[in-house]
C-alpha positions as CSV (number, residue, x, y, z in Angstrom):
1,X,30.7,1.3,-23.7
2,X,28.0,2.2,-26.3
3,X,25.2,2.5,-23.4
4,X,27.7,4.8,-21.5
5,X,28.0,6.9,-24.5
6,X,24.4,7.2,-24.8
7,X,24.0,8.3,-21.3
8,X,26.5,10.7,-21.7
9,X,25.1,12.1,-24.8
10,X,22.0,12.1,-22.9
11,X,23.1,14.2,-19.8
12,X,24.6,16.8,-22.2
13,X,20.8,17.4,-24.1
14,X,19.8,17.7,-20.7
15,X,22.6,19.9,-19.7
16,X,22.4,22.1,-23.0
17,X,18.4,23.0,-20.7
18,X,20.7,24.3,-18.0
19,X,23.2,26.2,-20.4
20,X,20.4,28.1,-21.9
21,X,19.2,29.2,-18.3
22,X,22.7,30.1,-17.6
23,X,23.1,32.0,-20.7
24,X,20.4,34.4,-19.5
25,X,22.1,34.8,-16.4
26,X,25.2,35.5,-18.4
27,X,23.6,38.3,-20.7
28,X,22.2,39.9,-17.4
29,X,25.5,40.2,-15.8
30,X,27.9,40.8,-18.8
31,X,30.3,43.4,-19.1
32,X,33.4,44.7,-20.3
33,X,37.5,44.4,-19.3
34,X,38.8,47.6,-19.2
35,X,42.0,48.7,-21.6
36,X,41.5,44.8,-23.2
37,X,37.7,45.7,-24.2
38,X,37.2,41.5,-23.4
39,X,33.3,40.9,-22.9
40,X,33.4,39.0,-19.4
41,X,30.4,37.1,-17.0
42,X,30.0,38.5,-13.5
43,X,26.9,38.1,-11.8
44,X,28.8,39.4,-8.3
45,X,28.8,43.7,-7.7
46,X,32.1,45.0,-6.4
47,X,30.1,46.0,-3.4
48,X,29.4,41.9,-2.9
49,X,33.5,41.7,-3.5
50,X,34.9,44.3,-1.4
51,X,32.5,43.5,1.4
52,X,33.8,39.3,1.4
53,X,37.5,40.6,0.9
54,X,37.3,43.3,3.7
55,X,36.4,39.6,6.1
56,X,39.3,37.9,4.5
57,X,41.7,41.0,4.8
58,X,41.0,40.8,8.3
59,X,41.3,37.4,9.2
60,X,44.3,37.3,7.3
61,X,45.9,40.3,8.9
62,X,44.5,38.9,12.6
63,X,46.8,35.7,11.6
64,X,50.1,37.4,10.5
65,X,49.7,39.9,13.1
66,X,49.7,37.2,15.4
67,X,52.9,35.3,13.8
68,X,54.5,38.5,14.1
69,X,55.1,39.1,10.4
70,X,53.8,42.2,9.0
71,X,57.4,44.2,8.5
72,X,57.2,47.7,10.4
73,X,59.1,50.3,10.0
74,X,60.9,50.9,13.1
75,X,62.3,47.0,13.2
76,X,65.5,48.1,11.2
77,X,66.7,50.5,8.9
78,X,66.3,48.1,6.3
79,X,62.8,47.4,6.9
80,X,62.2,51.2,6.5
81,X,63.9,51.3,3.4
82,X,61.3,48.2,1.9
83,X,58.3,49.7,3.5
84,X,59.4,52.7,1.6
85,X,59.8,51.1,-1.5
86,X,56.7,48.9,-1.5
87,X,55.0,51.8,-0.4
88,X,56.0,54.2,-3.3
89,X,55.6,51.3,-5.8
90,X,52.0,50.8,-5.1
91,X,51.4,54.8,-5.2
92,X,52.7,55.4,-8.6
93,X,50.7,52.4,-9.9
94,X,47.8,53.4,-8.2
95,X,48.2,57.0,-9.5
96,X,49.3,56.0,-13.0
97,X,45.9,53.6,-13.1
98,X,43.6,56.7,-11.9
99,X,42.3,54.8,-9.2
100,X,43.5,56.5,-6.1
101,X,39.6,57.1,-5.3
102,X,38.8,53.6,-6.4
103,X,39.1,52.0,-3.3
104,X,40.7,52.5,0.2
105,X,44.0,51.1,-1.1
106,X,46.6,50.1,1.7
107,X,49.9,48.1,1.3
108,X,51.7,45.4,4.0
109,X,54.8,43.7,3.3
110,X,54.7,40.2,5.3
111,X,57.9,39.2,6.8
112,X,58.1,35.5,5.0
113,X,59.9,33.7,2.8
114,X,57.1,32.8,0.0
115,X,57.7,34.3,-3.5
116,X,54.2,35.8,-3.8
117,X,52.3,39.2,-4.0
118,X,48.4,39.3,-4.2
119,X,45.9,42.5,-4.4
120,X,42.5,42.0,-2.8
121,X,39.0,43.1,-4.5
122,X,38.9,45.9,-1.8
123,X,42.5,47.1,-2.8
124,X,44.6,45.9,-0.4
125,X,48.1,45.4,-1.5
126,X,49.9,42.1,0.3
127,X,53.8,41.5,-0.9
128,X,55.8,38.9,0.8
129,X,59.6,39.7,1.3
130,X,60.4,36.3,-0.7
131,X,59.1,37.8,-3.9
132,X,61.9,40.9,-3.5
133,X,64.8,38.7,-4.5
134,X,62.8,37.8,-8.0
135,X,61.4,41.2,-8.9
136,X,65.2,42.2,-7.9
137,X,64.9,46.0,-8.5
138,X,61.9,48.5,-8.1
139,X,60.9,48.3,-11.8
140,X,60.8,44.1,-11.4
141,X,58.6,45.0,-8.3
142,X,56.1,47.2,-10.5
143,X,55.6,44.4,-12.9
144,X,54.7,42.1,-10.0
145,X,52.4,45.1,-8.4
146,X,50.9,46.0,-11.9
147,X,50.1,43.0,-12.6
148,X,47.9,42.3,-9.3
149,X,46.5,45.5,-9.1
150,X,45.2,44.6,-12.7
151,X,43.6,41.5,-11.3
152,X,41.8,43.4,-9.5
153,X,40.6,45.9,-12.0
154,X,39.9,43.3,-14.4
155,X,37.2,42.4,-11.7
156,X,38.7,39.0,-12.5
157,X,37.9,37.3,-8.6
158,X,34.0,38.3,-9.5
159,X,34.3,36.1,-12.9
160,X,36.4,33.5,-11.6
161,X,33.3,33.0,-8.7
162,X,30.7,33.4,-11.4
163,X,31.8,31.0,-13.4
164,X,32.1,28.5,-11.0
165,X,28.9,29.2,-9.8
166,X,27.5,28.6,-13.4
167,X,29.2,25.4,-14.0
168,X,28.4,23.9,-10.3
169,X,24.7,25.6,-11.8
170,X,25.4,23.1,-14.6
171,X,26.8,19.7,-13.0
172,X,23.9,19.8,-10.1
173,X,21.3,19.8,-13.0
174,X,23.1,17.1,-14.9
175,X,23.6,15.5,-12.0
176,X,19.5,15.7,-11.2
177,X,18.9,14.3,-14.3
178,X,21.0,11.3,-13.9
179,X,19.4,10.3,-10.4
180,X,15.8,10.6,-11.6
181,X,16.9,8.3,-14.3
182,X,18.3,6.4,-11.7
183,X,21.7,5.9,-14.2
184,X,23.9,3.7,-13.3
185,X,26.4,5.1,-15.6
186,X,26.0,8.4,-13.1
187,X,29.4,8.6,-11.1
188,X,31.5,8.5,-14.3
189,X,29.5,11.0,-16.3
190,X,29.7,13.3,-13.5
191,X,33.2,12.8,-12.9
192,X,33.4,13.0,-16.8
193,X,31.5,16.4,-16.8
194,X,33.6,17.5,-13.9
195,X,36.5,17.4,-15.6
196,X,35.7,18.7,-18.5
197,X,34.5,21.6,-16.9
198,X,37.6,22.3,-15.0
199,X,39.9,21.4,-18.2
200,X,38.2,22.7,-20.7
201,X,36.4,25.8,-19.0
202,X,37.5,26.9,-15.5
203,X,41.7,26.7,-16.6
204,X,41.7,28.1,-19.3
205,X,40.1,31.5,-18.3
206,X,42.5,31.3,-15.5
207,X,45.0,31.3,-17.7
208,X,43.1,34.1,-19.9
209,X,43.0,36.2,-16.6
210,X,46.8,36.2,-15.8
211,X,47.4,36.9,-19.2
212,X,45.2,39.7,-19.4
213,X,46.6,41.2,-16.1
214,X,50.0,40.8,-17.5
215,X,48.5,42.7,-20.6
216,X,46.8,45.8,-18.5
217,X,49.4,45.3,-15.8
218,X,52.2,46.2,-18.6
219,X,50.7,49.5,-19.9
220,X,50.3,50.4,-15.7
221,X,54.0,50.2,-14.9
222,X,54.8,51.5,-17.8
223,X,53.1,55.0,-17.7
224,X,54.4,54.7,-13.8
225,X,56.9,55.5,-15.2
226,X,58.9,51.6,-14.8
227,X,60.4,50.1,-17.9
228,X,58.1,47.5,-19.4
229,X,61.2,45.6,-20.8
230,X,61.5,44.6,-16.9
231,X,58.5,42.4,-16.7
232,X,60.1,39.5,-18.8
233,X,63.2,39.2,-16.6
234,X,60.8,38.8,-13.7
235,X,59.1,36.0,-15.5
236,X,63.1,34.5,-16.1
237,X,63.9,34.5,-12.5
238,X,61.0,33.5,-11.5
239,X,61.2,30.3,-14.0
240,X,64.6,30.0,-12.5
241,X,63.2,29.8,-8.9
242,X,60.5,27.7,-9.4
243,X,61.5,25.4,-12.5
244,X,59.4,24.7,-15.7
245,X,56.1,23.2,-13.5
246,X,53.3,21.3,-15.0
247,X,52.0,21.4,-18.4
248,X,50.2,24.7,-19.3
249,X,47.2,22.9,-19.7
250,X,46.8,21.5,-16.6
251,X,48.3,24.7,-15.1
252,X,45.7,28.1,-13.8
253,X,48.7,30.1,-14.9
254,X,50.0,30.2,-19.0
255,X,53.9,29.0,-19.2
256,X,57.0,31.2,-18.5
257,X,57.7,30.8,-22.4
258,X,53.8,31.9,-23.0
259,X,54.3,34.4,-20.5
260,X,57.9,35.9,-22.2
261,X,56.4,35.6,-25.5
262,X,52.9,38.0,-25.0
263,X,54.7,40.3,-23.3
264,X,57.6,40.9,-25.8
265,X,54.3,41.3,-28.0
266,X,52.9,43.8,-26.1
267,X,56.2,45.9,-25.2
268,X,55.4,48.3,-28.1
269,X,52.2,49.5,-26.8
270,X,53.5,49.7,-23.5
271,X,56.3,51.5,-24.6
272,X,53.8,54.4,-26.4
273,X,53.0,55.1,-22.5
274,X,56.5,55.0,-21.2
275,X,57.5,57.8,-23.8
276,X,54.6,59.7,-22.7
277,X,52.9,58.8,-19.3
278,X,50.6,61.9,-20.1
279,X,49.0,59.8,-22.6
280,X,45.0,58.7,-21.6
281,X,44.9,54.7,-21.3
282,X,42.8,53.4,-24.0
């Protein structure tokens, strides 16, 4: 066990050589999380983003298309009436954010029965019909909308790829290392490494992330004009749908509790912007 520890030790000097290399790419391609002020890595442009999500938008759309599941309008009278819903949602989020020129923002409501909702790096707006029942009135649905459109502002999908590209950067060096060594300790320290890279790196900024597009997300809907108060009985019914889940640790999103918690902390800021949705964004 001592040899292993020694190797391990090892690998990490060796890695610390990588980290440093890292850290320059890091200071090159730092910058700065709107409304939160959170320093954050990206070494991708928003160009690089919008051009990878404008290939997956249309693969994606290709697919439902074919499944017959994007919702249209002239289906039902009811489909109209969600369309228009979605539709006028997204606008007053958009227009409360300022970022109506930001990118060429476009909404589809798929036909399915999955509670989710996602906004892509090139702004377009996906919601599922299975989320409808959770966010249960138009206000629920702004918390749900806010908070991916904030994902999106957050430039979160560019750090989330940067820093996986860092610490891959990282474990292929270490892993260098080990096999000019010729260690035969090298499967478990990598699988060692691994882990504590995806444990005590890559899942907790996840969960940073949703937090802080819950945070931004809050101040959106609320100056929308949509009661902030409404985001927490989303995160209730959506608890209630899904059950408690793994252990937040383990988990890329924070708890329901964690969840219910921030956001009653942040409800009086949000609140300052519901009063008066004239008021700048910080």
């Amino acid at each position: 066990m001592g040899n292993l520890v020694t190797r391990f030790l090892g690998c990490i000097d060796h890695a610390i050589g990588a980290c440093l290399f890292a850290t320059l790419l890091v200071l090159a391609g730092c910058a700065t999380v709107p409304i939160t002020g959170r320093s954050q890595v990206n070494l991708f442009s928003d160009e690089e983003m919008v051009a990878i999500a404008n290939d997956q938008f249309s693969q994606f759309m290709g697919f439902v298309t074919q499944e017959g599941a994007v919702l249209s309008e002239t289906e039902s009278p009811a489909a109209a009436a969600v369309l228009q819903g979605v539709g006028r949602i997204s606008d007053r989020i958009i227009e409360a954010a300022g970022l109506r020129d930001r990118y060429d923002w476009q909404t589809v409501v798929v036909n399915a029965n999955q509670e989710n909702a996602f906004v892509m790096p090139n702004g377009k707006i996906i919601v599922y019909t299975g989320i409808l029942p959770i966010a249960k009135t138009e206000a629920g649905l702004a918390a749900v909308t806010a908070h991916e459109v904030a994902h999106v502002v957050a430039r979160h999908g560019a750090e989330r790829a940067s820093q996986q590209s860092l610490a891959q950067g990282v474990l292929e060096v270490a892993d260098a290392v080990l096999a000019g060594q010729g260690d035969q300790y090298r499967p478990w320290i990598g699988a060692a490494l691994g882990l504590g890279a995806q444990y005590g790196v890559l899942l907790p900024f996840s969960r940073e992330h949703e937090s802080e597009a819950d945070h931004i997300g809050l101040l959106y809907m609320a100056k929308a004009g949509y009661d902030p108060a409404e985001a927490i009985g989303v995160w209730e019914r959506m608890e209630a749908a899904s059950g408690s889940g793994r252990p937040e640790f383990l988990s890329t999103h924070p708890s329901h509790a964690t969840r219910r918690s921030q956001i009653q902390a942040w409800l009086p800021e949000a609140n300052v912007y519901y009063v008066d949705r004239t008021r700048a964004l910080p």
